[in-house]
N, C-alpha and C positions, 0 to 999 in steps of 0.2 A: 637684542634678542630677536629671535624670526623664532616663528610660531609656527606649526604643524600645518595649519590652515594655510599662512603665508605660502609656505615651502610648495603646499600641495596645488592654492592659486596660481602662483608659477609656471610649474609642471605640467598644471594643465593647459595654462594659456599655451605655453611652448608646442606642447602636445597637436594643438589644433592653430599654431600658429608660426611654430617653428623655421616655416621655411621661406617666412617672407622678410624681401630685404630690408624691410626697417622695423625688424623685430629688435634690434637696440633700443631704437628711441622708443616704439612702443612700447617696451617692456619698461623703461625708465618710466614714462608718462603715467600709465599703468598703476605703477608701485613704486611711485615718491619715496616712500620710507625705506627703499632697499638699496643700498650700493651695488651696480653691476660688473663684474670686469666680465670678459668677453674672452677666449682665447681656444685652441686647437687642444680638444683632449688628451694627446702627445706631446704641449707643454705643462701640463699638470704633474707634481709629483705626491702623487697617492694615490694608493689603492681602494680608496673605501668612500663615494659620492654619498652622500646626501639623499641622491635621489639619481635613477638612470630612466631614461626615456631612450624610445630610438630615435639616433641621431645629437642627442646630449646627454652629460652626464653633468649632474649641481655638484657644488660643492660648496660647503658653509668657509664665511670668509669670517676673523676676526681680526678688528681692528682696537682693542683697548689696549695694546701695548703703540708704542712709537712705530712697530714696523706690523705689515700685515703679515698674518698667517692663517695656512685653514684649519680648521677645526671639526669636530664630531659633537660637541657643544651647543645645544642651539639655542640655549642663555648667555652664550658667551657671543655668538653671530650676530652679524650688523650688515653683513651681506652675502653674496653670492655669485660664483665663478660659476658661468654658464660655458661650459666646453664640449665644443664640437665635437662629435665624435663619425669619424671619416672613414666610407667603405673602404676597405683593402681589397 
C-alpha cells in the first residue's frame, strides 16, 4: 500500500530535487519502503499518473501478482515508476 502522504513525500522531494543526478539512489535512501523503477515517460503505457510534476510523471506500480503491473489502486501499490517526462 503507498499512502497519500507517501505519494505526496515523493512528489515533493522530486519537485525540489528532481534534477539532481543521484536522485535514484536518493530517492531509494530516502523511502526504504518504496520500490523505484526509473524510465522515460514514452515508455510508459498509460494515460492516467498518480501524480504529474514538471518534468515527471508517478505511476503506482503493483506487484502482488508474479508479474508487475501499474495500477490506480494505491492499497494494491507497493511502488512507483517515476518517468521522465521530456521537452519536445
Amino acid at each position: 500500500m503507498i499512502s497519500e502522504e507517501q505519494l505526496n513525500s515523493v512528489t515533493a522531494w522530486l519537485s525540489g530535487n528532481g534534477g539532481s543526478p543521484e536522485r535514484e539512489q536518493a530517492l531509494r535512501s530516502r523511502f526504504p519502503d518504496l520500490h523505484f523503477t526509473f524510465c522515460s515517460d514514452d515508455d510508459v503505457m498509460s494515460e492516467h499518473p498518480a501524480s504529474e510534476l514538471p518534468g515527471f510523471n508517478l505511476y503506482l506500480v503493483d506487484s502482488s501478482d508474479h508479474c508487475l503491473c501499474l495500477t490506480a489502486d494505491k492499497n494494491a501499490a507497493s511502488g512507483l515508476v517515476i518517468a521522465e517526462v521530456e521537452d519536445e
